[in-house]
N, C-alpha and C positions, 0 to 999 in steps of 0.2 A: 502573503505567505502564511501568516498565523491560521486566517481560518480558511483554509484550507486544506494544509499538510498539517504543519506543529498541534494544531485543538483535534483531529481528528485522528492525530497518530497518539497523541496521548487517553483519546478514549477509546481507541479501538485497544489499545495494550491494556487500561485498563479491562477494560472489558473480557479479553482473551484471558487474562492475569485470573479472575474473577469470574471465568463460566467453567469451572470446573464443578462449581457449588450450584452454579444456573447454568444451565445450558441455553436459555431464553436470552442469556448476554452474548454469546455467540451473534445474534441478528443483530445485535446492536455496534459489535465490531465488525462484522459486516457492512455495515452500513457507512462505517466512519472511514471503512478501507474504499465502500464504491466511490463515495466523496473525493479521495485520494488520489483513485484510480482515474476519474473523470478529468480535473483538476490538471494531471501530467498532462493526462491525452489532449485538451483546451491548449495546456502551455505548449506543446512538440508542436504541435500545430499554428500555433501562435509565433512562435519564437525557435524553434526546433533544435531548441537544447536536447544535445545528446542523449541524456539522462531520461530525460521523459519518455522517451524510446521505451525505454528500456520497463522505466518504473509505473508506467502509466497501466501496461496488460499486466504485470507482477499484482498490483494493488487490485487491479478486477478480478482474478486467477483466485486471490487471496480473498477478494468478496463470495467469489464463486464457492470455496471450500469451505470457508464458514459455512454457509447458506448448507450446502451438500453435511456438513458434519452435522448442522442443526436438527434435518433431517433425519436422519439416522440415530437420532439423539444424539450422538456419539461426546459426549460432555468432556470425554479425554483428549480430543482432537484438539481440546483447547492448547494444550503446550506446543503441537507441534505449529499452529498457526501462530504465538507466540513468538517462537522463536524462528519463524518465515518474518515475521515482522522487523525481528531483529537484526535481521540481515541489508535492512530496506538502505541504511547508510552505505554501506558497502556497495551496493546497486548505485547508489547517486554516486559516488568517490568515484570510486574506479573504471568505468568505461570510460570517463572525458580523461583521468589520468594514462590509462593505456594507450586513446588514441591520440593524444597530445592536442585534442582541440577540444571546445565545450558547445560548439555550436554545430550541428549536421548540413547545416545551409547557411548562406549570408543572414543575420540577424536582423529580424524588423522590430527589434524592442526597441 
């Protein structure tokens, strides 16, 4: 779990927190988000926690926009990836809490 999601959520926020002044940290949270996004989509697939559903395209979507604002220079697009980031809890909480289960299929963990 640490390196996976926890080290690469903390550098990807740094990162986003911090490309307003580089725009070049944008690739860098990018990268810590594809990690992310890879990582869900392994575990859905693996174990088909609800959540990963859900968080696993979020986190590629989110590598994807970086990447597209890097482009663009767009150095201000940092906040709004930011705080897409921030939201990433609420994504894992809430869909196992709505549907009242945490697994999509019988669990092989």
């Amino acid at each position: 779990m640490l390196g996976f999601w926890i080290i690469p959520g903390v550098i990807a926020a740094g990162a986003f927190f911090g490309a307003d002044g580089h725009p070049a940290l944008l690739l860098i949270g990018a990268a810590a988000c594809l990690v992310m996004g890879i990582a869900c989509l392994v575990n859905a697939a693996r174990c088909h926690r609800l959540h990963c559903y859900i968080t696993g395209p979020f986190f590629l979507i989110l590598a994807a926009t970086a990447v597209i604002a890097y482009g663009f220079d767009a150095g201000t697009a940092a906040g709004w990836l930011l705080a897409s980031l921030a939201i990433a809890p609420l994504l894992i909480w809430l869909p196992e809490r709505l549907s009242g289960t945490t697994y999509r299929k019988a669990s092989r963990c």
